[in-house]
N, C-alpha and C positions, 0 to 999 in steps of 0.2 A: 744354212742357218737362217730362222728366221725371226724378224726383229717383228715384233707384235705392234699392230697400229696405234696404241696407246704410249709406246716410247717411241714411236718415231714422231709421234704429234709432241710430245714433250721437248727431245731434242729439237728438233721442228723452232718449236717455239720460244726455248733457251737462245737458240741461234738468233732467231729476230731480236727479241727482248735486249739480246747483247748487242746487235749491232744497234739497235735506237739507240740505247743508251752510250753508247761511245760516238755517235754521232750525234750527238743533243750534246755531248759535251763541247765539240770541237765547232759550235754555233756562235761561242761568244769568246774574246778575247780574255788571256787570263787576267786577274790585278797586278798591278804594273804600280811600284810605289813610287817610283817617280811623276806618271800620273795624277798620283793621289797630293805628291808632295806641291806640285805645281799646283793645282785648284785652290788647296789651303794657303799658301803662298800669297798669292794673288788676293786671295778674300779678305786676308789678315791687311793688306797694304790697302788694299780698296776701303775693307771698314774704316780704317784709321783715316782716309782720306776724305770720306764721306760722315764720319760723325765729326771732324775739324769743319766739314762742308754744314752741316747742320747747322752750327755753331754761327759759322760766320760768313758764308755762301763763300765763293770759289773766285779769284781772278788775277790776272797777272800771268808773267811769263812761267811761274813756279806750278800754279793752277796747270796751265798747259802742256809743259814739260809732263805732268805726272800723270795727265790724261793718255796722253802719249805716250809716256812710257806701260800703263795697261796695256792698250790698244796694243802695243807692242809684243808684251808675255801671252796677252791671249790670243793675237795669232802665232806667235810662236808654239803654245801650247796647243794650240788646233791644227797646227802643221805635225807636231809630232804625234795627235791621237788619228791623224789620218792615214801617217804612214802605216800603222799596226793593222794586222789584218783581223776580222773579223769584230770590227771597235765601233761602227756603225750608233751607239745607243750614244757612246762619252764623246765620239764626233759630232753628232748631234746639239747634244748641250754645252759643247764648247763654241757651236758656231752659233747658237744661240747669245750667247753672252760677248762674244765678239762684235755681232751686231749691235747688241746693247751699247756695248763701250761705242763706237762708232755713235751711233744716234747721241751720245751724250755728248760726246766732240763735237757734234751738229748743233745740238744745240746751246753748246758751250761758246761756238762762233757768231750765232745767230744774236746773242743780245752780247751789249755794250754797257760798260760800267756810265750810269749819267750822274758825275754828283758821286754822291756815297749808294745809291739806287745802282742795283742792274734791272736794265730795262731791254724788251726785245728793240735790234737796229729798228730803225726808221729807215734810213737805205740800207743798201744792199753791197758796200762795202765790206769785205770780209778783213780787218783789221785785226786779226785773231788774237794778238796780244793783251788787245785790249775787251776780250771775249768776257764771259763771265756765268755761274748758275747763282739761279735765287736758294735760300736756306731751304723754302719749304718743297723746290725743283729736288735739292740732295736729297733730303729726307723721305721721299716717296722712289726716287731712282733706289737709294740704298735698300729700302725693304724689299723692291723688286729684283736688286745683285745678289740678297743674302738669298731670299727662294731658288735663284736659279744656281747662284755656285751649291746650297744644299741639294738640291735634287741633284747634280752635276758629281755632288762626291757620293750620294748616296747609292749612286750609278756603279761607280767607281770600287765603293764598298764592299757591293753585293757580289761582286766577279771574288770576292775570298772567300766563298763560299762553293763558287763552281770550281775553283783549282783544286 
């Protein structure tokens, strides 16, 4: 029996065609709503944190506590998009914004309430309690937290469309 070169080039090529495609699926991690629930989580408590911060700049043991408690969710949440296999994009923009948080704790201890003013230390005392951010430091950090937690879920989004 013979199979004419025209259906063997067909089959042939069904064959490949199928396997790309089942292997282009298995490149990205699928959506995971926990994921998704944790990014918006974190964005909803940060905004609320950051437009109070607008308002009336940031300082005291309360201020730091809540610095630190981000710092906290978002490596927790970077430890658990690193565990998952093939997550590489939302690992990514998680350790992206982790460093953000961290830099803001930086410079959260770097200036010193003087007076009713935060001003950056003069030494180099790390008194952290007495830490502080200026209103218009929030309001330019917070526009920079809402672009990267959005692209962060938009990430996150897009994977419900590969499952």
């Amino acid at each position: 029996m013979k199979i004419s070169i025209k259906k063997y080039c067909v089959i042939y090529y069904t064959i490949i065609t199928g396997t790309i495609l089942l292997a282009g699926c298995s490149l990205v991690s699928h959506y995971d709503s926990m994921s998704y629930k944790q990014l918006t989580d974190l964005k909803g408590e940060m905004k609320v944190f950051f437009e109070n911060c607008q308002n009336d700049g940031a300082s005291g043991k309360a201020a730091l506590y809540k610095l630190n408690d981000f710092k906290k969710k978002s490596a927790q949440a970077y430890e658990y998009e690193k565990g998952k296999k093939l997550n590489d994009d939302t690992v990514a923009q998680l350790k992206i914004i982790d460093e953000t948080v961290s830099g803001t704790i930086d410079i959260y201890k770097s200036n010193a309430m003087v007076g009713t003013e935060c001003k950056e230390r003069e030494d180099n005392s790390l008194i952290v309690e007495s830490g502080c951010l200026k209103q218009i430091y929030c309001k330019a950090k917070w526009k920079a937290f809402s672009e990267k937690f959005d692209i962060a879920i938009a990430t996150e989004n897009l994977k419900i469309r590969d499952k």
